[in-house]
C-alpha positions as CSV (number, residue, x, y, z in Angstrom):
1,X,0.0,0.0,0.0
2,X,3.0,2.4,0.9
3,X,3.8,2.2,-3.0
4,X,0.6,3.8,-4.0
5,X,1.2,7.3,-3.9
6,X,4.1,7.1,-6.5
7,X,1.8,5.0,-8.6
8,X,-0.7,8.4,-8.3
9,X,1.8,10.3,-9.1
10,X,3.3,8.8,-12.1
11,X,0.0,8.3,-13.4
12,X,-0.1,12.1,-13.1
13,X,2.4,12.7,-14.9
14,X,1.9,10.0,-18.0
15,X,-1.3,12.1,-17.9
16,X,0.3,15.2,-18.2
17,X,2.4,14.6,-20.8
18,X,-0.1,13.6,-22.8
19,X,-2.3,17.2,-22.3
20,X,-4.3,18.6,-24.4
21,X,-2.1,21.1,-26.0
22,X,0.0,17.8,-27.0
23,X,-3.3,15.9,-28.0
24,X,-4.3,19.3,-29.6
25,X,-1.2,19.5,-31.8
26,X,-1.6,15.7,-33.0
27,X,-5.1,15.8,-34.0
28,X,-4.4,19.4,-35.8
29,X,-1.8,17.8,-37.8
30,X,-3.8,14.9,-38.5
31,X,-6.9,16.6,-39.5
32,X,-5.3,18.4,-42.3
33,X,-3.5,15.3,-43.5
34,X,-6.9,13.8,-43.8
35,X,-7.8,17.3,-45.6
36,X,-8.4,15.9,-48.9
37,X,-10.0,12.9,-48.1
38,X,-12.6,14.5,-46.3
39,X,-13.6,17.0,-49.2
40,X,-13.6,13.8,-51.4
41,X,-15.9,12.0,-49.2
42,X,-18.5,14.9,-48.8
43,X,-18.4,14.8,-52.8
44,X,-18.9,11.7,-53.3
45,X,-22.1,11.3,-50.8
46,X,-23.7,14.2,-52.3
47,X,-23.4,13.5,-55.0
48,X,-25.3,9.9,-54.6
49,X,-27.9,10.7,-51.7
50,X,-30.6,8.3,-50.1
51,X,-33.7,8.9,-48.8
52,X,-34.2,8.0,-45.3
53,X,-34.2,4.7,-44.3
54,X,-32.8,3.8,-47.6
55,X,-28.7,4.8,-47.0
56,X,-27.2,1.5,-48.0
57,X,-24.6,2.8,-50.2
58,X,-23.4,5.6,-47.4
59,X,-23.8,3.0,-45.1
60,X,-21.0,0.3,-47.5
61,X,-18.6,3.5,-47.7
62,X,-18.7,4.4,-43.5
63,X,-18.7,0.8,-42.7
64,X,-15.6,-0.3,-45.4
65,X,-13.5,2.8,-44.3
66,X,-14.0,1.9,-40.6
67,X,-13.2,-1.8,-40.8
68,X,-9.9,-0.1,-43.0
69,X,-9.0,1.8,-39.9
70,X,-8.9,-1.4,-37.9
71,X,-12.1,-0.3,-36.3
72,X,-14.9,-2.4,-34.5
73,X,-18.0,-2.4,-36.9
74,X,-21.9,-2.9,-36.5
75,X,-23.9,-2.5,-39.6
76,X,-28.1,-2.6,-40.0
77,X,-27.7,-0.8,-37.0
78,X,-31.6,0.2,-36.9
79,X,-32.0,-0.3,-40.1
80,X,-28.9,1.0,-42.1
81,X,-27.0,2.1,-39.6
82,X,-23.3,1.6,-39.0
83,X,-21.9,1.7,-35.3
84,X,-17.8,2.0,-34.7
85,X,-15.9,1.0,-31.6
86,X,-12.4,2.1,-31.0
87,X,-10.5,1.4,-28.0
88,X,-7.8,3.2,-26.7
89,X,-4.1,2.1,-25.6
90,X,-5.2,3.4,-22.1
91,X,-8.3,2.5,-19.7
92,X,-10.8,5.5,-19.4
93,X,-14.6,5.9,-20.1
94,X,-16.6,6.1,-23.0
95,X,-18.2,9.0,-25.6
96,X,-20.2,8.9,-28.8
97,X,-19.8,10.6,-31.7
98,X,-22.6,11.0,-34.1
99,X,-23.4,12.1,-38.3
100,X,-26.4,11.4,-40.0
101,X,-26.5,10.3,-43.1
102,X,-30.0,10.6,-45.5
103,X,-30.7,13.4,-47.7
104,X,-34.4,15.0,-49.0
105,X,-36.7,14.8,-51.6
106,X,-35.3,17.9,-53.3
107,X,-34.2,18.4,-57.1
108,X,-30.9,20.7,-56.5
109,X,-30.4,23.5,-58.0
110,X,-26.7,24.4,-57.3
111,X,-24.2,24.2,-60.1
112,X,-21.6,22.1,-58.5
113,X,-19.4,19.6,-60.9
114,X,-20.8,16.7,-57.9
115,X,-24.2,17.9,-57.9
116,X,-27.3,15.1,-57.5
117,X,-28.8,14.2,-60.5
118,X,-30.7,11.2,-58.2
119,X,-34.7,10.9,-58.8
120,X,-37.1,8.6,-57.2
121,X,-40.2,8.3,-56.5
122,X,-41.3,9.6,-52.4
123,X,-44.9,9.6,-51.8
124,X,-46.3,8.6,-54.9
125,X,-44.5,11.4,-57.0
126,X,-41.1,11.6,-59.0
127,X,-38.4,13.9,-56.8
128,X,-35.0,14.7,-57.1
129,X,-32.6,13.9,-53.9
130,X,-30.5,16.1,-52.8
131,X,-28.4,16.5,-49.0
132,X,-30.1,19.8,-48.6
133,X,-29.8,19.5,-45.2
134,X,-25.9,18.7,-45.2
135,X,-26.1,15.4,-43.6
136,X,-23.2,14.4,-46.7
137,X,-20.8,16.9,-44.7
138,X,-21.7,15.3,-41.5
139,X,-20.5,12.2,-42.8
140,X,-17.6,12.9,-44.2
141,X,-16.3,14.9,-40.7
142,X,-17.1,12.5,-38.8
143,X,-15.2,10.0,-41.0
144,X,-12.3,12.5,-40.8
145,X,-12.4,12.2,-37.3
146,X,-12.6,8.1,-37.3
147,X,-9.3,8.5,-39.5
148,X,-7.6,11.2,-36.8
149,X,-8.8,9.2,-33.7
150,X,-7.5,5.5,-35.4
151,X,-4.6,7.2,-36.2
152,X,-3.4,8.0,-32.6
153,X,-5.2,5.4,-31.1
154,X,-2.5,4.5,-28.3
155,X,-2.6,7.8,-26.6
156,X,-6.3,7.4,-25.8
157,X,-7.8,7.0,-22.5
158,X,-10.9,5.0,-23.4
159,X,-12.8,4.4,-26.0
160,X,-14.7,6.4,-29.0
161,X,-18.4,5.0,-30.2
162,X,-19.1,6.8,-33.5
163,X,-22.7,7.1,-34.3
164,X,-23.6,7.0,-38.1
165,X,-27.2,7.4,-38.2
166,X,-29.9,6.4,-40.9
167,X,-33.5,8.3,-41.0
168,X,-33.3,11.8,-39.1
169,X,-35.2,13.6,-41.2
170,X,-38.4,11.4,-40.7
171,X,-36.9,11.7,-37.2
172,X,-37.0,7.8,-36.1
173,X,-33.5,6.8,-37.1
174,X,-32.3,7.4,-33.5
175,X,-34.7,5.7,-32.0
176,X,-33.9,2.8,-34.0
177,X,-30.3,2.7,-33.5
178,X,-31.2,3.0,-29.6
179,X,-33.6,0.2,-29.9
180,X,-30.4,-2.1,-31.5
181,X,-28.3,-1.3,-28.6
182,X,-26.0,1.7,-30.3
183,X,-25.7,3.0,-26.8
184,X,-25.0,-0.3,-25.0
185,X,-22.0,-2.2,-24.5
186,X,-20.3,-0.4,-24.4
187,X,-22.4,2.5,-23.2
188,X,-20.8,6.1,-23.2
189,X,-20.7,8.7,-20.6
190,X,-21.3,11.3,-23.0
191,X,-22.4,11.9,-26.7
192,X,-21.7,14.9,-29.0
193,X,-23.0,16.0,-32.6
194,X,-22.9,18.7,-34.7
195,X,-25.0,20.5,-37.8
196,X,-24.1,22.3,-40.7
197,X,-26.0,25.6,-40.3
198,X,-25.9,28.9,-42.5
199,X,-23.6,31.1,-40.3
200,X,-20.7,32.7,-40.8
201,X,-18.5,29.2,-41.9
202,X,-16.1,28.1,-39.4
203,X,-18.1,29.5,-36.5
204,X,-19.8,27.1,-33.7
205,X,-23.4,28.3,-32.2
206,X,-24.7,26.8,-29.6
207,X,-26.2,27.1,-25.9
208,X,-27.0,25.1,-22.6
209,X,-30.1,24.0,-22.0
210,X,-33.3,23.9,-24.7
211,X,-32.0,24.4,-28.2
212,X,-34.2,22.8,-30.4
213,X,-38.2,21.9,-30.7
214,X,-39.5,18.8,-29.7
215,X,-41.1,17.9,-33.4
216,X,-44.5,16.6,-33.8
217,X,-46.5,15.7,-37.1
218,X,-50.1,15.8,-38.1
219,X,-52.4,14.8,-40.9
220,X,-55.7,15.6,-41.1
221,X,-58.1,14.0,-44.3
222,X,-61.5,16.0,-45.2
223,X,-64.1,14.1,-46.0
224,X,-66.9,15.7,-48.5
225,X,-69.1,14.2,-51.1
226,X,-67.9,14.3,-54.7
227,X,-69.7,15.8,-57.3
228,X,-69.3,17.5,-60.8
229,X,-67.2,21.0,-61.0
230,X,-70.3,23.2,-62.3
231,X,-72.8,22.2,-59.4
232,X,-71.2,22.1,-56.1
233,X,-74.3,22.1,-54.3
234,X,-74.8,18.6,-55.4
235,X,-71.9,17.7,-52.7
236,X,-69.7,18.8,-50.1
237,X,-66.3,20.3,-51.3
238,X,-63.5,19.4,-48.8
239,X,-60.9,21.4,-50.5
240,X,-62.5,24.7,-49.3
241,X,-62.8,22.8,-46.0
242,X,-59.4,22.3,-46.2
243,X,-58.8,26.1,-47.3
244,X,-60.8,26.8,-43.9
245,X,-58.9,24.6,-42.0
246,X,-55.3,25.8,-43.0
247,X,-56.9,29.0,-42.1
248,X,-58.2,28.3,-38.6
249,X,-54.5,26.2,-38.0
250,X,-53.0,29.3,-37.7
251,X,-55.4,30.6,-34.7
252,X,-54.0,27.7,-32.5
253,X,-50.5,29.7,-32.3
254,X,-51.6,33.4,-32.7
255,X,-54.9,33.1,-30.6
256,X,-54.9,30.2,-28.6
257,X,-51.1,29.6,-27.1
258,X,-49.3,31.7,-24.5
259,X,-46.5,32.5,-26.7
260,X,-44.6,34.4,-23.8
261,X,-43.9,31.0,-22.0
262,X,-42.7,29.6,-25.2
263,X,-42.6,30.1,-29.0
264,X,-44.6,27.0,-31.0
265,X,-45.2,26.4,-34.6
266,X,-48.1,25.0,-36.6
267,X,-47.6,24.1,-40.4
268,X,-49.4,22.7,-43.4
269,X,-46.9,21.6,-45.3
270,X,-48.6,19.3,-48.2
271,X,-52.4,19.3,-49.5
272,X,-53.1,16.9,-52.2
273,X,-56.9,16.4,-53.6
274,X,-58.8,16.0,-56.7
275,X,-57.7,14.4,-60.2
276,X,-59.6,16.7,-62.6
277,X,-60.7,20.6,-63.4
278,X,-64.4,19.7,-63.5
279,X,-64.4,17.5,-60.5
280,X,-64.9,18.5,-56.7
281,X,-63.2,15.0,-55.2
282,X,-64.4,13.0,-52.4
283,X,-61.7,14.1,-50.1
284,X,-58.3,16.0,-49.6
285,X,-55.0,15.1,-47.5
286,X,-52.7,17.5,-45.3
287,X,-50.1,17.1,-43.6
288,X,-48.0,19.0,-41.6
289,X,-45.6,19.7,-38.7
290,X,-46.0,20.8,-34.8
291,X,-43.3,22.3,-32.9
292,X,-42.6,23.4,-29.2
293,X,-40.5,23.4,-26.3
294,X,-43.1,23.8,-23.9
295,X,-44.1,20.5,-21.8
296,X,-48.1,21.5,-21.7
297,X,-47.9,23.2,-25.2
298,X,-46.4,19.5,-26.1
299,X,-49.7,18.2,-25.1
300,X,-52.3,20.8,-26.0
301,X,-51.3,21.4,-29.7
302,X,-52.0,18.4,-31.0
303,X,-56.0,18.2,-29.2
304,X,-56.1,22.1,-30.3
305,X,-55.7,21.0,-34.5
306,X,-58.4,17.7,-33.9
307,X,-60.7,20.4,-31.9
308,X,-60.6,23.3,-35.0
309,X,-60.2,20.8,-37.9
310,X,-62.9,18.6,-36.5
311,X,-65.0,21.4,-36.0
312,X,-65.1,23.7,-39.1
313,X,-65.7,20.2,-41.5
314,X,-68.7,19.4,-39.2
315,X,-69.5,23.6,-39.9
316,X,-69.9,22.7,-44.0
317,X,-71.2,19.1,-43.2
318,X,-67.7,17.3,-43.7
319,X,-65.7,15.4,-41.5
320,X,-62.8,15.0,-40.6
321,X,-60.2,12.2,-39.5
322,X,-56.7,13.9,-37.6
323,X,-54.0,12.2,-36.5
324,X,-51.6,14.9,-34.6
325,X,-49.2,14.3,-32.1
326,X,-45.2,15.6,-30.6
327,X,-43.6,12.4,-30.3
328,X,-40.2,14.3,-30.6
329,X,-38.3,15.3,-27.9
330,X,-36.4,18.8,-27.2
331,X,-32.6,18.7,-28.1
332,X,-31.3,19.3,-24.6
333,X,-27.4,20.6,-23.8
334,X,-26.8,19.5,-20.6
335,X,-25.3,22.5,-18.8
336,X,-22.7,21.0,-16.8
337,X,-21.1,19.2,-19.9
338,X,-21.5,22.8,-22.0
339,X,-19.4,24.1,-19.0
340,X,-16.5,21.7,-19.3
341,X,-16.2,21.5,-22.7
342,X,-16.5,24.8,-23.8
343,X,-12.6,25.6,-23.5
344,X,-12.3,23.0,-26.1
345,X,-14.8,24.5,-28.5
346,X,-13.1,27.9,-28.3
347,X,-10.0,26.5,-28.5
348,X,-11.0,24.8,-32.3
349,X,-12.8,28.0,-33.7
350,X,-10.2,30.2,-32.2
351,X,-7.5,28.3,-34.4
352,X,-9.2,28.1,-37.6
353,X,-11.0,30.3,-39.7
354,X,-10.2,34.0,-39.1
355,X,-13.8,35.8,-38.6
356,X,-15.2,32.6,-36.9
357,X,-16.3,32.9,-33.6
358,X,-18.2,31.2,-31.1
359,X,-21.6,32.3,-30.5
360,X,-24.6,31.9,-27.9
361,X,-27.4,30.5,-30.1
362,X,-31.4,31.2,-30.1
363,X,-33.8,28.6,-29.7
364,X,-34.4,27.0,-33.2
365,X,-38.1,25.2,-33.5
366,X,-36.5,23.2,-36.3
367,X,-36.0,19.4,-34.6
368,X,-33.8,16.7,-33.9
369,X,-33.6,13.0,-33.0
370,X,-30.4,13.8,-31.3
371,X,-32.2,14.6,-28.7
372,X,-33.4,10.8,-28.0
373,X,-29.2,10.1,-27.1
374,X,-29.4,12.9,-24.8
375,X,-32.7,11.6,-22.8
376,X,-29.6,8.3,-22.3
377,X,-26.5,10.2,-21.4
378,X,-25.3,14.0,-20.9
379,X,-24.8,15.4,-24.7
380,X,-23.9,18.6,-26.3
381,X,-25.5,19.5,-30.0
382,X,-24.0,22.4,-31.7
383,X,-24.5,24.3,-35.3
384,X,-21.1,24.9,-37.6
385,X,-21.7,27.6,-40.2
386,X,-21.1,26.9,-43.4
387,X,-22.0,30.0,-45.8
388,X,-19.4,31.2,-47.8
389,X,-17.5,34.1,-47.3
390,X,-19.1,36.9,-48.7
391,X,-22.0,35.9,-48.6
392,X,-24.8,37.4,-45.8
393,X,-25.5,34.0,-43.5
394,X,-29.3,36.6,-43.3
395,X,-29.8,36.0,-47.0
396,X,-28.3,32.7,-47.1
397,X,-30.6,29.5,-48.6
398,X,-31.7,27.5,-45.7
399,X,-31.8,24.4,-44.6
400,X,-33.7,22.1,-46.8
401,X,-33.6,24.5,-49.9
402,X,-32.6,23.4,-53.1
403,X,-30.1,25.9,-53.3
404,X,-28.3,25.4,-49.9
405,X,-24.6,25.3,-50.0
406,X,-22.2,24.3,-47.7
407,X,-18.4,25.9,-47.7
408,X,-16.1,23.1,-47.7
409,X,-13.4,25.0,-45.2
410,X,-15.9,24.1,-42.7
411,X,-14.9,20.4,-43.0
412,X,-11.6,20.4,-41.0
413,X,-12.8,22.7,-38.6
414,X,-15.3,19.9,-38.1
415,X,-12.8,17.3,-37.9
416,X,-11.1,18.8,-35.7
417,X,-14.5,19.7,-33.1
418,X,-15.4,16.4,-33.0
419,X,-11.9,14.6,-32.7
420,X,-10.8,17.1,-29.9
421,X,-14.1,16.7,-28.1
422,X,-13.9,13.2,-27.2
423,X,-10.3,13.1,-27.0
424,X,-10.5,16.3,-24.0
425,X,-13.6,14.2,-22.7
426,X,-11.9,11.2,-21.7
427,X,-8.7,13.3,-20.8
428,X,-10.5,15.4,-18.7
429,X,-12.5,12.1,-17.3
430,X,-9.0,10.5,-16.9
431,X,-7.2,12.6,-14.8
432,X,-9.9,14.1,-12.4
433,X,-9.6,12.9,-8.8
């Protein structure tokens, strides 16, 4: 027993000389080796996207690059998930690292030499697929950082889980990876992501606490009683219902909500009805989206929609059938962890893009399923902005617009968040008393 305060202390010092200025260094270096690579990946994925649920060729590439790197791999990891394990040359606890991986159902319309050219059909109708969200960039960093982590491998005190996810935007991918065990065995202490976003590129926004909407979805079908164009007395037209409808939706947030205990969002994003100019049809489709962060809103919207939809088609002698509901959760930064690790975060932005800064961010009502890995274990989700330099991030395409663009010298800063991250994690876990 006398012999264990030298063992502390040596063990202090191994842990020392392997601080994260020295770590720091290593995965700098590394990341821009791995420059290239990186860029050549993000081409290559967006240039052939996948619908949700359907990202077997990403999945091949993640998986075959892993297994390259000498990493443990899991694939049909609910659904076409991939999972990586790799253990350190030193004992120490466990963090996840997650990208997505599908893309939308939208035709592109930037003039890039990899642009999509993919169609298929989604919902009955011929689309174009693009990665208008940037999942293709999420991929390809956290690849990056697979390659920089594998690469110094020895020096790490525990182990990295890395995360690639099918099926966020229908938001159940997570879920499904959860369900297969992603976060078991081994089961990390902590889990951090990260999202392309249209701010100034290089910069990292993010905040303790709420950050984005729990998600919700509803669809409402009005039924009327078809009858010919030129005598719609003769039936019951449910696409003016519907017209009422989308109308009255938009009292639920502006009339019926306390929006100064939280913001909240109601949208009709798709009506389809009717197969002819002269023909009132039998009945017409919506659906939409609900958002909040706001436990009783969480519950209230979705009985407010089946209370006005319900009610104005029984007002023209329709009915109709809802389905509404926030099964989502909110994307929650736990504050402690937002506390440690922010000396790392400034540390990466303050090293690599000169402009780039790192910014307290707003509450978004846009959703995530990283929020389901957060309900397991303490995690931090962040935005990187990508829009090119002189460009206003204000007049920027969005998100899910088929001209949104990503700036490819976000990638290594990227890289380098996510490798330095977990390795400062585990450090930091390492050495504390």
């Amino acid at each position: 027993m006398r012999f264990m305060p030298l063992l502390c202390v040596l063990s202090s010092v191994s842990a020392a000389a392997q601080g994260p200025s020295s770590l720091a260094a290593e995965i700098d270096h590394r990341a821009l080796a791995i420059n290239d690579s990186v860029i050549a990946w993000r081409r290559d994925v967006h240039e052939h996207p996948e619908l949700s649920g359907q990202e077997t060729r990403t999945a091949a590439l993640v998986a075959d690059h892993l297994r390259k790197l000498g990493i443990q791999v899991r694939t049909g990891v609910g659904g076409t998930g991939v999972v990586g394990v790799l253990k350190g040359g030193r004992p120490g606890p466990v963090v996840a690292l997650r990208a997505d991986m599908d893309a939308l159902p939208v035709t592109e319309e930037v003039d890039l030499p990899f642009r999509s050219t993919v169609r298929t059909q989604f919902n009955g109708q011929e689309v174009g697929v693009m990665h208008a969200c940037g999942h293709d960039t999420h991929v390809a960093m956290l690849l990056g950082a697979a390659n920089v982590l594998a690469g110094m491998r020895e020096r790490l005190a525990g182990t990295v889980v890395f995360l690639f996810q099918p099926a966020e935007e229908s938001l159940g991918g997570a879920a499904g990876m959860i369900r297969d065990g992603a976060l078991d065995n081994p089961k990390p202490a902590a889990v951090f992501g990260l999202h392309v976003f249209p701010y100034t590129v290089g910069s990292v926004v993010y905040r303790p606490g709420a950050l984005m909407a729990a998600g919700g979805t509803l669809r409402i079908v009005v039924h009327g009683r078809q009858t010919h164009g030129a005598m719609p007395w003769n039936g019951v037209d449910p696409i003016v219902v519907a017209s009422q409808i989308v109308l009255g939706l938009q009292t639920i947030v502006s009339r019926q909500t306390d929006l100064t205990a939280s913001p909240a969002i109601v949208t009709v994003a798709t009506i389809n009805g009717g197969v002819r100019n002269n023909i009132i049809p039998d009945s017409v489709v919506m659906t939409g989206t609900i958002r909040t962060f706001d436990e009783t809103q969480r519950q209230q919207l979705p009985m407010l929609v089946r209370r006005t939809a319900e009610s104005i088609a029984a007002a023209a002698g329709a009915t109709a059938t809802v389905e509404a509901s926030v099964a989502g959760s909110i994307t929650y930064n736990d504050p402690a962890l937002v506390d440690r690790m922010r000396p790392t975060v400034e540390r990466v932005v303050g090293a690599g893009i000169p402009g780039a800064k790192v910014l307290p961010g707003p509450q978004t009502t846009t959703s995530e399923d990283f929020s389901l890995y957060q309900q397991r274990v303490p995690g931090i989700f962040m935005f990187l902005g990508g829009t090119p330099e002189g460009t206003d991030p204000k007049l920027a395409a969005p998100n899910h617009s088929p001209k949104f663009f990503v700036d490819e010298r976000a990638l290594p800063i990227g890289v380098r968040l996510l490798s330095e991250l977990a390795v400062d994690f585990l450090q930091r876990a390492t050495v504390t008393p």
